[in-house]
PDB file as gemmi writes it, atoms N, CA and C in Angstrom:
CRYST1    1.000    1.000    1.000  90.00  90.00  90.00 P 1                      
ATOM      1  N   UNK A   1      -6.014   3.340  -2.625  1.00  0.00           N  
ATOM      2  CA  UNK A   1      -4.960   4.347  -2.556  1.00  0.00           C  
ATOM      3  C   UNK A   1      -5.610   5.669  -2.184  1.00  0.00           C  
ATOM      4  N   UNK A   2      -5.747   6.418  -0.885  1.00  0.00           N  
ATOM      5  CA  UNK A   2      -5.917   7.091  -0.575  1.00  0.00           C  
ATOM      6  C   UNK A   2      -5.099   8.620  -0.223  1.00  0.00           C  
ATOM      7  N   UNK A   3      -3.702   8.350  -0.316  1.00  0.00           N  
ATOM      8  CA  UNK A   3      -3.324   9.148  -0.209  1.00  0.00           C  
ATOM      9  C   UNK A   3      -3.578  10.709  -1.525  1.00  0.00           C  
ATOM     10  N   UNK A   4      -4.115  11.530  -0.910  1.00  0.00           N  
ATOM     11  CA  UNK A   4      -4.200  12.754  -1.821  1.00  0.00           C  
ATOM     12  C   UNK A   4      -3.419  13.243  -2.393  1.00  0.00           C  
ATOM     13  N   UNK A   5      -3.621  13.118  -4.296  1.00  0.00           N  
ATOM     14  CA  UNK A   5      -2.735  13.611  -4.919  1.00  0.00           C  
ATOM     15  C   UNK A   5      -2.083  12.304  -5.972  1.00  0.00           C  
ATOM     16  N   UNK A   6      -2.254  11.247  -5.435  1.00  0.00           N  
ATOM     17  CA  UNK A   6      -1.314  10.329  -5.899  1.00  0.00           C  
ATOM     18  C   UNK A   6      -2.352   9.517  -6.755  1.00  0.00           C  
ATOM     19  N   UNK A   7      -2.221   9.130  -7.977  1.00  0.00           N  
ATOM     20  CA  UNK A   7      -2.913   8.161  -8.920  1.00  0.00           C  
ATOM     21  C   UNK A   7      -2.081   6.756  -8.609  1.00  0.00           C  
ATOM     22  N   UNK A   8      -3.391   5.624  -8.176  1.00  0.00           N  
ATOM     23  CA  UNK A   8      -2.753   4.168  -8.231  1.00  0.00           C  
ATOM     24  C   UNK A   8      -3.914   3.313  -8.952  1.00  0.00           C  
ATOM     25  N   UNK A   9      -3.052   2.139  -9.516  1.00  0.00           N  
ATOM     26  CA  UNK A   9      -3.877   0.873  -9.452  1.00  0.00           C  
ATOM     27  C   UNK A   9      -3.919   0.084  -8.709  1.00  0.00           C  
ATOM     28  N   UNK A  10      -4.737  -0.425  -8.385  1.00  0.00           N  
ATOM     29  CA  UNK A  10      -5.209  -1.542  -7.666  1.00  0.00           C  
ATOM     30  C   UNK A  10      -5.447  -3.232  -8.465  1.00  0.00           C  
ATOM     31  N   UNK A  11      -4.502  -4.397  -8.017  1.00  0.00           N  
ATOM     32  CA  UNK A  11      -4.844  -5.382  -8.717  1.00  0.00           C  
ATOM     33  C   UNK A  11      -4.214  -6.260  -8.357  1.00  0.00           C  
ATOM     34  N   UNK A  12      -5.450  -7.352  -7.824  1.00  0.00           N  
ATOM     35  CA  UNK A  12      -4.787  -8.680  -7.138  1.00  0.00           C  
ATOM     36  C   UNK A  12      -3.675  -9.660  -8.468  1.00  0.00           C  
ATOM     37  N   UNK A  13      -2.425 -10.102  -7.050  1.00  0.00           N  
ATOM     38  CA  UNK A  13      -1.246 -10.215  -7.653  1.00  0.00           C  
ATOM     39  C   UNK A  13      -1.423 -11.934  -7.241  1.00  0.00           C  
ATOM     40  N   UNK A  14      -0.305 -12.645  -7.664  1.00  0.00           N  
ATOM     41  CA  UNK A  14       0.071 -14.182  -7.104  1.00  0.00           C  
ATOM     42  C   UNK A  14       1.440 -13.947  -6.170  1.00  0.00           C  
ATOM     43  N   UNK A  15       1.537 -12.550  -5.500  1.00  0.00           N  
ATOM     44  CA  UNK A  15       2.553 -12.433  -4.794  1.00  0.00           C  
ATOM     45  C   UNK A  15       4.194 -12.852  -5.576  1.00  0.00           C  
ATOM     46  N   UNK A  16       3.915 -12.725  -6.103  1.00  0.00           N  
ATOM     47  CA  UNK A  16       5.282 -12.764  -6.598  1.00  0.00           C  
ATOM     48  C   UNK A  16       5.376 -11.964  -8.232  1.00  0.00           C  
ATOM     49  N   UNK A  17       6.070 -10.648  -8.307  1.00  0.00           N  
ATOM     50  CA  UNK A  17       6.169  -9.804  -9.545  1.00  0.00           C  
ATOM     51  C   UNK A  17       7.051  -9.972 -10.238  1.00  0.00           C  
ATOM     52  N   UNK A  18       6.855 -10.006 -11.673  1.00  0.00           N  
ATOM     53  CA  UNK A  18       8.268  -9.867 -12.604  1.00  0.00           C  
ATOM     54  C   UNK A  18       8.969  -8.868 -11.954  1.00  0.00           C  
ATOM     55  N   UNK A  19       8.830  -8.031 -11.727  1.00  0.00           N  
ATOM     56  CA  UNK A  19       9.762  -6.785 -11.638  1.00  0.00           C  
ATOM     57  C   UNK A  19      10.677  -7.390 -10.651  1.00  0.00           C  
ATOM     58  N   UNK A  20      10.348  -8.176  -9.549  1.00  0.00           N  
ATOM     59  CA  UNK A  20      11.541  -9.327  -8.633  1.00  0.00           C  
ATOM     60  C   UNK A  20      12.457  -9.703  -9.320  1.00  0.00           C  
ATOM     61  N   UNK A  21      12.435  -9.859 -10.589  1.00  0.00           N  
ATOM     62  CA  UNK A  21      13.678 -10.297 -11.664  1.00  0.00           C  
ATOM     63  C   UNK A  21      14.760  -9.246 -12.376  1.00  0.00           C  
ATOM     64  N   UNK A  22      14.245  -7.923 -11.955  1.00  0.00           N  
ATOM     65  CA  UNK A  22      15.167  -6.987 -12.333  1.00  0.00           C  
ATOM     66  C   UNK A  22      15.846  -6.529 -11.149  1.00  0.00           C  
ATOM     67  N   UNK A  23      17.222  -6.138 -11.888  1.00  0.00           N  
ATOM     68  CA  UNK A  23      17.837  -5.389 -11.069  1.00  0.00           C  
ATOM     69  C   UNK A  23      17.473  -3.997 -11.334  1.00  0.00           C  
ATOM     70  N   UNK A  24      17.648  -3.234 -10.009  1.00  0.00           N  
ATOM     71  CA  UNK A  24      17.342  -1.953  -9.911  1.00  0.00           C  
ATOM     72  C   UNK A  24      18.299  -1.323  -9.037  1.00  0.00           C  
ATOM     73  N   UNK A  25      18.685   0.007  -8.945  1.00  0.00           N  
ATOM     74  CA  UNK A  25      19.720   1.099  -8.696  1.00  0.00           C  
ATOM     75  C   UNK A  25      19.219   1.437  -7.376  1.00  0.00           C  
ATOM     76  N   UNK A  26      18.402   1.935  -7.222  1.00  0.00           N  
ATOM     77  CA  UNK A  26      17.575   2.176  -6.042  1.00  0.00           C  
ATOM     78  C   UNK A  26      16.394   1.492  -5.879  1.00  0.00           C  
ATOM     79  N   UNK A  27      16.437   1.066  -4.333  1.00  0.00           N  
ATOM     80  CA  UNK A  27      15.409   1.136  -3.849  1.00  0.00           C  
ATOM     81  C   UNK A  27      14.448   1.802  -2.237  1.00  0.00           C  
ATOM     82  N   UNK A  28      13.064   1.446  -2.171  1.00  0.00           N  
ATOM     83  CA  UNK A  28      12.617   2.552  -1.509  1.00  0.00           C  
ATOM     84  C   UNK A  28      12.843   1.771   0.131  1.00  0.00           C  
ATOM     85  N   UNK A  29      12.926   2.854   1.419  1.00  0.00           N  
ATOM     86  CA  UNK A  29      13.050   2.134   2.514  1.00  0.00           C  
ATOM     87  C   UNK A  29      11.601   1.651   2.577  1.00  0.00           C  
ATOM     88  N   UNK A  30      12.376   0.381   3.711  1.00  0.00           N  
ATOM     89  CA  UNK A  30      11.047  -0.143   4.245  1.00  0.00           C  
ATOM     90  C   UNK A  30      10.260   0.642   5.113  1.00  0.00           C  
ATOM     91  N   UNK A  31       8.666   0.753   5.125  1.00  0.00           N  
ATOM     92  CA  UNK A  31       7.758   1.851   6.116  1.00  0.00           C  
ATOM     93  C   UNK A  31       8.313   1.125   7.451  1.00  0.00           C  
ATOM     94  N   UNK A  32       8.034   2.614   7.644  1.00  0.00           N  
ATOM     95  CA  UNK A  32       8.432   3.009   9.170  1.00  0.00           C  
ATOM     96  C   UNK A  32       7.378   2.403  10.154  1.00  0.00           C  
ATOM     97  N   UNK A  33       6.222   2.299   9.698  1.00  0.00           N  
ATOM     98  CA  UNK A  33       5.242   1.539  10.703  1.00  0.00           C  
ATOM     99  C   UNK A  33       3.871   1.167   9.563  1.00  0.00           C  
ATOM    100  N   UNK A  34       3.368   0.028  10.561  1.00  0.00           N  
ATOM    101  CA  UNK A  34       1.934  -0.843   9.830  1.00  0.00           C  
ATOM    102  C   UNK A  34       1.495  -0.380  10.932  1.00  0.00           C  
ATOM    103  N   UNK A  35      -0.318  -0.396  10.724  1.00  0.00           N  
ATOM    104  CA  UNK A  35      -1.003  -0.694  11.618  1.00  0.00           C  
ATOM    105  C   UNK A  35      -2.066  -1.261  11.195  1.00  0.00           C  
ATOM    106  N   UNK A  36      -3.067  -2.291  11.204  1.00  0.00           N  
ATOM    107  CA  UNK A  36      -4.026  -3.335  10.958  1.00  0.00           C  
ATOM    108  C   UNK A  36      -5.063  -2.963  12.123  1.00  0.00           C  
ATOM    109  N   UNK A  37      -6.037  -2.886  11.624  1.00  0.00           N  
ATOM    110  CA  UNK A  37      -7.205  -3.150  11.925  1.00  0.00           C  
ATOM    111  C   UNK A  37      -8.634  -3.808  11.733  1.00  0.00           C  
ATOM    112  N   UNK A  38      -9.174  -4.508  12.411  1.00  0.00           N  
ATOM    113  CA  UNK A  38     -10.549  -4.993  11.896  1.00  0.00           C  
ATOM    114  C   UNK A  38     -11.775  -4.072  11.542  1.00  0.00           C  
ATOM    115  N   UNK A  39     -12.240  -4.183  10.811  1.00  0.00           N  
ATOM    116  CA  UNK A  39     -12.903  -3.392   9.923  1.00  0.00           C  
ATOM    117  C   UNK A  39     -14.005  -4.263   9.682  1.00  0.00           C  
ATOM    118  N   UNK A  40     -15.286  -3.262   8.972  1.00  0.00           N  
ATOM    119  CA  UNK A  40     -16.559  -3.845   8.090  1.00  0.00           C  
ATOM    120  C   UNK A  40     -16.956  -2.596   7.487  1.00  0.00           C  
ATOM    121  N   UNK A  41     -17.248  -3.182   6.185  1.00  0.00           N  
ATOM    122  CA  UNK A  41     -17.352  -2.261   4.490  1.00  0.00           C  
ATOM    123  C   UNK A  41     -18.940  -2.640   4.496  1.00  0.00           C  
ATOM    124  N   UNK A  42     -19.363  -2.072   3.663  1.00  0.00           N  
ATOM    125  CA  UNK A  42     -20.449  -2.181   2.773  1.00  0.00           C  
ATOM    126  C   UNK A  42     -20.211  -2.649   1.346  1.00  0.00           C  
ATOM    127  N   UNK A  43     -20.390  -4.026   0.614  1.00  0.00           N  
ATOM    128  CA  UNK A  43     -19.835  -4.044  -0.826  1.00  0.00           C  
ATOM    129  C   UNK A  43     -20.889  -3.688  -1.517  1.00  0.00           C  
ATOM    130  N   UNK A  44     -20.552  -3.506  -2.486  1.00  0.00           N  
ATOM    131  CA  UNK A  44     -21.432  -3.002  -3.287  1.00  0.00           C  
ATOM    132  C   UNK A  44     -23.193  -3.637  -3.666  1.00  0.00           C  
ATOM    133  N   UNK A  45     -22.912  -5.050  -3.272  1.00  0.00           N  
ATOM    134  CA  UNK A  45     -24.251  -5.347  -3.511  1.00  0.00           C  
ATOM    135  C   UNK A  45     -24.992  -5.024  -2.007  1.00  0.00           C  
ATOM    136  N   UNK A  46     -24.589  -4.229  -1.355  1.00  0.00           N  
ATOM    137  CA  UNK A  46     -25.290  -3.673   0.005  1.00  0.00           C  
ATOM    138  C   UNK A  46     -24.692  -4.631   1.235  1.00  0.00           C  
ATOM    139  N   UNK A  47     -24.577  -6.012   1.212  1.00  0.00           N  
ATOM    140  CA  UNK A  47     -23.769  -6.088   2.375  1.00  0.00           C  
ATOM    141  C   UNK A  47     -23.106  -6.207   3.311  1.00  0.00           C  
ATOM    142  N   UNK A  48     -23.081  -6.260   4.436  1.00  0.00           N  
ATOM    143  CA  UNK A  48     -21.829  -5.320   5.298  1.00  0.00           C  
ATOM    144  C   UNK A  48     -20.529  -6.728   5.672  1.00  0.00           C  
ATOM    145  N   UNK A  49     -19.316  -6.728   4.870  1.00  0.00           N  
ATOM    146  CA  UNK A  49     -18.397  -7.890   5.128  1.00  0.00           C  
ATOM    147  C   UNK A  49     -17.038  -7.506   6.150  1.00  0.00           C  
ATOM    148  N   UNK A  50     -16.802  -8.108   6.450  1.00  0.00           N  
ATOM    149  CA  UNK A  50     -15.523  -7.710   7.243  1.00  0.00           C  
ATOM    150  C   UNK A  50     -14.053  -7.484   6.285  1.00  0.00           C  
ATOM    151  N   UNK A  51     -13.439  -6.553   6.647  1.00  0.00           N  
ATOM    152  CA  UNK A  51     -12.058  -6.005   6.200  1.00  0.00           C  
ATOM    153  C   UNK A  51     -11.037  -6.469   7.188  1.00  0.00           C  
ATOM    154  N   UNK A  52     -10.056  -5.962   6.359  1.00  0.00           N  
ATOM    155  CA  UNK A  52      -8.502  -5.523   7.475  1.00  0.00           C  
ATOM    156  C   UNK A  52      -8.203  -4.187   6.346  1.00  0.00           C  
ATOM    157  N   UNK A  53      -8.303  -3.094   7.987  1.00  0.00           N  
ATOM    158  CA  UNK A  53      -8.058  -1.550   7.400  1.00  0.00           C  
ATOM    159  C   UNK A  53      -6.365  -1.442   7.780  1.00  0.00           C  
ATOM    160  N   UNK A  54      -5.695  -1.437   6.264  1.00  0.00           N  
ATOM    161  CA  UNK A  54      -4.361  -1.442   6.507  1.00  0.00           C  
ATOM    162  C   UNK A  54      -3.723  -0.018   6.773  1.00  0.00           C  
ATOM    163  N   UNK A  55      -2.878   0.352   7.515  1.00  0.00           N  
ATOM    164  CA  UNK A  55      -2.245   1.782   7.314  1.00  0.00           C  
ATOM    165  C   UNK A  55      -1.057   1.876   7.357  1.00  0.00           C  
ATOM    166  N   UNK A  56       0.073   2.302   6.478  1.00  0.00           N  
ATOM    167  CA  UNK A  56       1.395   2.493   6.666  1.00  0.00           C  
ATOM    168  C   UNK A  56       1.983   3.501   6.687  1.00  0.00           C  
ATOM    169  N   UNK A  57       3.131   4.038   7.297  1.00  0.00           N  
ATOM    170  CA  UNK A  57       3.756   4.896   6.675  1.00  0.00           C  
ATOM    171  C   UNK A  57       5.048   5.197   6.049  1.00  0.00           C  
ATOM    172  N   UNK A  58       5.556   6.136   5.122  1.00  0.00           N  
ATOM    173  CA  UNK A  58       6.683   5.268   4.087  1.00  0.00           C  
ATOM    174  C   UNK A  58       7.441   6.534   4.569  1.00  0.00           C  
ATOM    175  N   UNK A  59       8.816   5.711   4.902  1.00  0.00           N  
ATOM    176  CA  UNK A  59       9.836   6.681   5.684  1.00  0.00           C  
ATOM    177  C   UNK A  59       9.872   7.971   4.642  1.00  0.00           C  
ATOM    178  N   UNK A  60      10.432   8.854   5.159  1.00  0.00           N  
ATOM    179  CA  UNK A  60      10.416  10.386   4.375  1.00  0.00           C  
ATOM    180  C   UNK A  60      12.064  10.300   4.059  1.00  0.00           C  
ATOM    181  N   UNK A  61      13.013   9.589   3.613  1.00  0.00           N  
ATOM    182  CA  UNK A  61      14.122   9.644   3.272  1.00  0.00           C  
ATOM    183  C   UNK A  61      14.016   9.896   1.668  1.00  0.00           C  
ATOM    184  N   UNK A  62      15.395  10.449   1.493  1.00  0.00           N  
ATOM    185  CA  UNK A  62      14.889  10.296  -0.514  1.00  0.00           C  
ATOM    186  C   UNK A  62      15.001   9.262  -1.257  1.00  0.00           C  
ATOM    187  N   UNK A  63      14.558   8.091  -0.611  1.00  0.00           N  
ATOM    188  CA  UNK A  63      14.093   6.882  -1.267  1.00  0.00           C  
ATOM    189  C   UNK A  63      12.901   6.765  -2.140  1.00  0.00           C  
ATOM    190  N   UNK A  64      11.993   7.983  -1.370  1.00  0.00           N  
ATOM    191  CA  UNK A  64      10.604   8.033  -1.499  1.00  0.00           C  
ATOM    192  C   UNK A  64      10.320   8.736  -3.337  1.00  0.00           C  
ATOM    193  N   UNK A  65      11.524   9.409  -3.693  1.00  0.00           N  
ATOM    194  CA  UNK A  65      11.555   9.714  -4.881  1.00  0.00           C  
ATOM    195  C   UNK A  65      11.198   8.248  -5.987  1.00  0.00           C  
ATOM    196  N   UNK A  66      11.909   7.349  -5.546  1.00  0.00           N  
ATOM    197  CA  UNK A  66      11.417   6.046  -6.331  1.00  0.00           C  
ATOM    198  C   UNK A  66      10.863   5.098  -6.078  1.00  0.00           C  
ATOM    199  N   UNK A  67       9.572   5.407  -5.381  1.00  0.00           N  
ATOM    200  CA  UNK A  67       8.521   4.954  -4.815  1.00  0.00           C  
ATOM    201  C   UNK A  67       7.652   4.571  -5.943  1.00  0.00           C  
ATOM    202  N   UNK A  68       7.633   3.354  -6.142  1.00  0.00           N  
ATOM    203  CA  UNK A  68       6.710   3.015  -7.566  1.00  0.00           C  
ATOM    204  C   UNK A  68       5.137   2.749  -7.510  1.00  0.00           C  
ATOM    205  N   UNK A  69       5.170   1.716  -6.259  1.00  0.00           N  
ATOM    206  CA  UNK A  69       4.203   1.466  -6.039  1.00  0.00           C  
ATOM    207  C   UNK A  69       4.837  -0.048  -4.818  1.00  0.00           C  
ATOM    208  N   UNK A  70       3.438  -0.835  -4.106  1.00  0.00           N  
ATOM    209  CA  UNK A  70       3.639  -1.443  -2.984  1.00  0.00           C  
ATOM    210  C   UNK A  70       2.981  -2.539  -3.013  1.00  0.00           C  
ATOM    211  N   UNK A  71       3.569  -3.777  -2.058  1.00  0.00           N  
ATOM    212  CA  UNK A  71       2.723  -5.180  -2.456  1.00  0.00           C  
ATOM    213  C   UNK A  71       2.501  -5.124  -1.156  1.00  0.00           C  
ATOM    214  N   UNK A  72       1.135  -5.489  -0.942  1.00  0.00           N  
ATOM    215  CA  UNK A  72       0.942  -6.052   0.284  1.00  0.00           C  
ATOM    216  C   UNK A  72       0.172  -7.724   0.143  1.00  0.00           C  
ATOM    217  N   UNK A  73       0.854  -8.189   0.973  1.00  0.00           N  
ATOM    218  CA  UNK A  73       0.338 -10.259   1.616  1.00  0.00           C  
ATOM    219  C   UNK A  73       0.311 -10.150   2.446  1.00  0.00           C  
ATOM    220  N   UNK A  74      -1.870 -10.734   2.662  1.00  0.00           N  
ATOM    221  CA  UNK A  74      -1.883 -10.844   3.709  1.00  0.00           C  
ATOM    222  C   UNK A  74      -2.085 -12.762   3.674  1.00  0.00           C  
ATOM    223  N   UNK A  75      -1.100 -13.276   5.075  1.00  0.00           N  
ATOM    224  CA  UNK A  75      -1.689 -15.137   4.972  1.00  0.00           C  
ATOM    225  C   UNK A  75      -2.927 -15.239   5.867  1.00  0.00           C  
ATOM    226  N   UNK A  76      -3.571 -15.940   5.347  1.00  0.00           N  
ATOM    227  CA  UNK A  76      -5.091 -16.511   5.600  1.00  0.00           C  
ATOM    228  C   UNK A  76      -4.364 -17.880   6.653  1.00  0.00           C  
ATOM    229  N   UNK A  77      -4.704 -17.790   8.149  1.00  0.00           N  
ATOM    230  CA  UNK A  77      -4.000 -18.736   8.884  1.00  0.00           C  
ATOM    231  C   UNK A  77      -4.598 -20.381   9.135  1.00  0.00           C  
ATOM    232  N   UNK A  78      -6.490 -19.462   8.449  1.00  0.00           N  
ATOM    233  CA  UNK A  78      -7.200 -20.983   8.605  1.00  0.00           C  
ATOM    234  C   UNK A  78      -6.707 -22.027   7.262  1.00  0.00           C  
ATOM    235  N   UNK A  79      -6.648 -21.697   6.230  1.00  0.00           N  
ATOM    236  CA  UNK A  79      -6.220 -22.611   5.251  1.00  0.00           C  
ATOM    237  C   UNK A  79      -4.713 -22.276   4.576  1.00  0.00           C  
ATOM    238  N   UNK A  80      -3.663 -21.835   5.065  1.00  0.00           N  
ATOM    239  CA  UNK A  80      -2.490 -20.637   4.358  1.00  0.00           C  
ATOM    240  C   UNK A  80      -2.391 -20.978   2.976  1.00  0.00           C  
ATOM    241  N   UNK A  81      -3.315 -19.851   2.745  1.00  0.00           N  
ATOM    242  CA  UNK A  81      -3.221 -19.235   1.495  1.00  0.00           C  
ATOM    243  C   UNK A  81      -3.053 -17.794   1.639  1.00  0.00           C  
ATOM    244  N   UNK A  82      -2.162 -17.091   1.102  1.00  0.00           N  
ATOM    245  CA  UNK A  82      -1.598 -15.858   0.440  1.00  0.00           C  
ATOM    246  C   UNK A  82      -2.416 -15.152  -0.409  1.00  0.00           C  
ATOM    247  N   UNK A  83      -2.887 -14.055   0.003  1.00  0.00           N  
ATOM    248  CA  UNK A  83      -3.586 -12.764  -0.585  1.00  0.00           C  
ATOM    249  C   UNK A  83      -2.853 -11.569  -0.692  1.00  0.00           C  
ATOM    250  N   UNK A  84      -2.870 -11.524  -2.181  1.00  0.00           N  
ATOM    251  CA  UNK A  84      -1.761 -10.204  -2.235  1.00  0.00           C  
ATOM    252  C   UNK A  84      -2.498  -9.071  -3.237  1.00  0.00           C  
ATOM    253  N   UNK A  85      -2.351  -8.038  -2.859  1.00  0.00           N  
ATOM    254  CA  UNK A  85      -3.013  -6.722  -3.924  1.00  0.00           C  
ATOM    255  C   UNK A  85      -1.550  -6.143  -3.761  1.00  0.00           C  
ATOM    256  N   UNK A  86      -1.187  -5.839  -5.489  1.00  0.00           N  
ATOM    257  CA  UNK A  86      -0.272  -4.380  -5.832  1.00  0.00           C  
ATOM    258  C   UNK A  86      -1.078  -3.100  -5.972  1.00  0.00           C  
ATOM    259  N   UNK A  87      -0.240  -2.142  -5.908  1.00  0.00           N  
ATOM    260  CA  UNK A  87      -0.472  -0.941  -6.307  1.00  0.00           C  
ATOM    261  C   UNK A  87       0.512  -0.085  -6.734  1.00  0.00           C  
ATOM    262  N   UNK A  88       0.080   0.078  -8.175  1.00  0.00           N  
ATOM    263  CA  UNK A  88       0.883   0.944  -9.140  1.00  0.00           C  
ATOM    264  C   UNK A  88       1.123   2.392  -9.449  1.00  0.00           C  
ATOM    265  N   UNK A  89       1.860   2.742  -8.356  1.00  0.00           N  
ATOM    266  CA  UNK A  89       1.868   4.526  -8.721  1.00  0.00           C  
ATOM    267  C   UNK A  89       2.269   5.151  -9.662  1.00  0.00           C  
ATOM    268  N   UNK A  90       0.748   5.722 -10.526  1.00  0.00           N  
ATOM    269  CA  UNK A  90       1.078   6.301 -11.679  1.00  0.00           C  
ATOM    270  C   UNK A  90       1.959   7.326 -11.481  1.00  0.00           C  
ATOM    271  N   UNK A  91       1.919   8.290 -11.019  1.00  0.00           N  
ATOM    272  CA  UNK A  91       2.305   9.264 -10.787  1.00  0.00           C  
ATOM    273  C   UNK A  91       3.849   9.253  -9.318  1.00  0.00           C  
ATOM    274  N   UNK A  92       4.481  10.187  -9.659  1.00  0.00           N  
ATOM    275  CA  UNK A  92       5.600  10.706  -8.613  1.00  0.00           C  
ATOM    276  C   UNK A  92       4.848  10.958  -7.103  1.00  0.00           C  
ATOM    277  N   UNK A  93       5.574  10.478  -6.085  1.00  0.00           N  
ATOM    278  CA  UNK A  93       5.161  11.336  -4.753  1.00  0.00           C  
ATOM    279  C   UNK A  93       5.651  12.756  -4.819  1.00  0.00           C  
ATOM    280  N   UNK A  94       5.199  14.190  -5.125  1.00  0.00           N  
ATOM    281  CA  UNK A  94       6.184  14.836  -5.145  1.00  0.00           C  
ATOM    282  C   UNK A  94       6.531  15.655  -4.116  1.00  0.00           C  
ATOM    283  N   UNK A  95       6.043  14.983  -2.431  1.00  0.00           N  
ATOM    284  CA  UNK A  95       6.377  15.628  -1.690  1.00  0.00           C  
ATOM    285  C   UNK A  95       6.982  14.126  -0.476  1.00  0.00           C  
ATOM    286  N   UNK A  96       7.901  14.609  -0.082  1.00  0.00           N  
ATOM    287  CA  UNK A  96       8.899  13.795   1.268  1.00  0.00           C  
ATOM    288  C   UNK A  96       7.379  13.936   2.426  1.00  0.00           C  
ATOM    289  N   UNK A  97       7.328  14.782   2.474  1.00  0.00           N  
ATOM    290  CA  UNK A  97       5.960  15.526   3.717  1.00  0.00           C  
ATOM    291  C   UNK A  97       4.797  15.796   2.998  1.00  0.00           C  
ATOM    292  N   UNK A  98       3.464  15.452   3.689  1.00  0.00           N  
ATOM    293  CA  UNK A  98       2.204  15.911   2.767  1.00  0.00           C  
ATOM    294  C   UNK A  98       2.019  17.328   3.406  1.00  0.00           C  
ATOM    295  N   UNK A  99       2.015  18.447   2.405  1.00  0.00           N  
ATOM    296  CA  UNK A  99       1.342  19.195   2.789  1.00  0.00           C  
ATOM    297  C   UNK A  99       0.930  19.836   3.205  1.00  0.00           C  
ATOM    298  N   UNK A 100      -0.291  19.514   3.740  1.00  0.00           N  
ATOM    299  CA  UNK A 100      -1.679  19.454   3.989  1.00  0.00           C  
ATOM    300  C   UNK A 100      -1.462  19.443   5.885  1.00  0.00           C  
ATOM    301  N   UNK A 101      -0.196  18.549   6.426  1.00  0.00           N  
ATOM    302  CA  UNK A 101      -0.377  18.030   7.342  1.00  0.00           C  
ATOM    303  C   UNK A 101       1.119  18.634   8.232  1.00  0.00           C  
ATOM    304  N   UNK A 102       2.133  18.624   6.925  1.00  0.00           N  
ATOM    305  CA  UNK A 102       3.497  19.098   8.052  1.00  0.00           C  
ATOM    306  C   UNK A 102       4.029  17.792   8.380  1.00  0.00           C  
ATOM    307  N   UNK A 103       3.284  16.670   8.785  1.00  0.00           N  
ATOM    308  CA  UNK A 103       3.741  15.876  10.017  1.00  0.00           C  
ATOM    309  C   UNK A 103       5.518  15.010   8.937  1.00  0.00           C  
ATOM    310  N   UNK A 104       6.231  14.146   9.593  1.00  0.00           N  
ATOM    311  CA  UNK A 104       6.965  14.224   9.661  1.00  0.00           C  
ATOM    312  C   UNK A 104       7.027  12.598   8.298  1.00  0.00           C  
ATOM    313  N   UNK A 105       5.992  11.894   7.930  1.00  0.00           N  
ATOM    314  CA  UNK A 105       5.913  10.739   7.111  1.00  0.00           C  
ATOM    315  C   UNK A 105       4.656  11.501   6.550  1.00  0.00           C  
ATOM    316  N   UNK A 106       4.755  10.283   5.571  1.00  0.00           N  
ATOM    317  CA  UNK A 106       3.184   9.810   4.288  1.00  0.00           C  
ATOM    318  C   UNK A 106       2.750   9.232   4.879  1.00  0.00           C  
ATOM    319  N   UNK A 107       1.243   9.051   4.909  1.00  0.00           N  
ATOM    320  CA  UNK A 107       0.959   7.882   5.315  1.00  0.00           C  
ATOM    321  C   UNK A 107      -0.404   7.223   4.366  1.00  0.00           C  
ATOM    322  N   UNK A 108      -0.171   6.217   4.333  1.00  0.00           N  
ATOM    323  CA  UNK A 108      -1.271   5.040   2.755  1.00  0.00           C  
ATOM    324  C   UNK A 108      -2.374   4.683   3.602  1.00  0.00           C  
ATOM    325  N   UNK A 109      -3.563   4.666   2.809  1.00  0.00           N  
ATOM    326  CA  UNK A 109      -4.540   3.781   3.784  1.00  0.00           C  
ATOM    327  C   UNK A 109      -5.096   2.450   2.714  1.00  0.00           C  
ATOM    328  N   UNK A 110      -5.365   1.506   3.275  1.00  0.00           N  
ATOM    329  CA  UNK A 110      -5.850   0.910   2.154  1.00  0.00           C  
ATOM    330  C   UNK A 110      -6.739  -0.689   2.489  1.00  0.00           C  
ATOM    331  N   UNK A 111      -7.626  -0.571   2.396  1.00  0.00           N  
ATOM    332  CA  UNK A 111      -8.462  -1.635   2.643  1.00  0.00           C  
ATOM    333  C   UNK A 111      -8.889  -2.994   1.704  1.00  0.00           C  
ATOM    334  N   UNK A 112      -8.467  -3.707   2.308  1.00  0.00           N  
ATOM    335  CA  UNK A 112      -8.460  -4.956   1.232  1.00  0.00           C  
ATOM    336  C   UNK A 112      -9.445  -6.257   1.424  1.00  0.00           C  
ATOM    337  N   UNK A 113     -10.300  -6.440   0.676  1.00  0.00           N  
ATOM    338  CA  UNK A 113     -11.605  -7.225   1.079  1.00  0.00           C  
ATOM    339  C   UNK A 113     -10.855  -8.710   0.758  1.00  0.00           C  
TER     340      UNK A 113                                                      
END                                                                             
């Protein structure tokens, strides 16, 4: 969770959340755009593995007020199996626009090994 300002967790899911079982009043629009890229990290034991550098951006409507947090699945096409990380926004977005930037969305970055 990169976006500045915002506290998240990070924590691989089985793609499918309780919270799917509640009803809820609102919810947030779907982002306005993905973009995927191939990538290579350094892990921590030194080294260098390949990624997918995810980037989205989450429409600026006032949906974004109940923006909780986001699942992303990615399918693995050689054996399909499903890889999913949540992320739990502690905290409120408390801006429609960052900032910092003016521009017209948020935008998340987030890299998932």
């Amino acid at each position: 969770c990169s976006q500045p300002g915002l506290r998240c967790l990070v924590r691989n899911s089985y793609c499918v959340d309780e919270s799917w079982l509640l009803s809820w009043k609102w919810t947030p629009s779907a982002p306005s755009s993905v973009d995927v890229f191939i990538d290579t990290f350094f892990a921590e034991d030194g080294k260098l593995v390949p990624v997918l550098k995810i980037e989205w951006k989450v429409a600026t409507d006032a949906s974004i007020i109940y923006l909780r947090g986001a699942e992303l699945a990615v399918l693995q096409l050689s054996n399909n199996q499903q890889i999913c990380a949540q992320f739990d926004f502690q905290n409120n977005l408390t801006f429609q626009v960052r900032p910092d930037n003016g521009g017209r969305e948020s935008r998340r970055k987030v890299l998932v090994l």
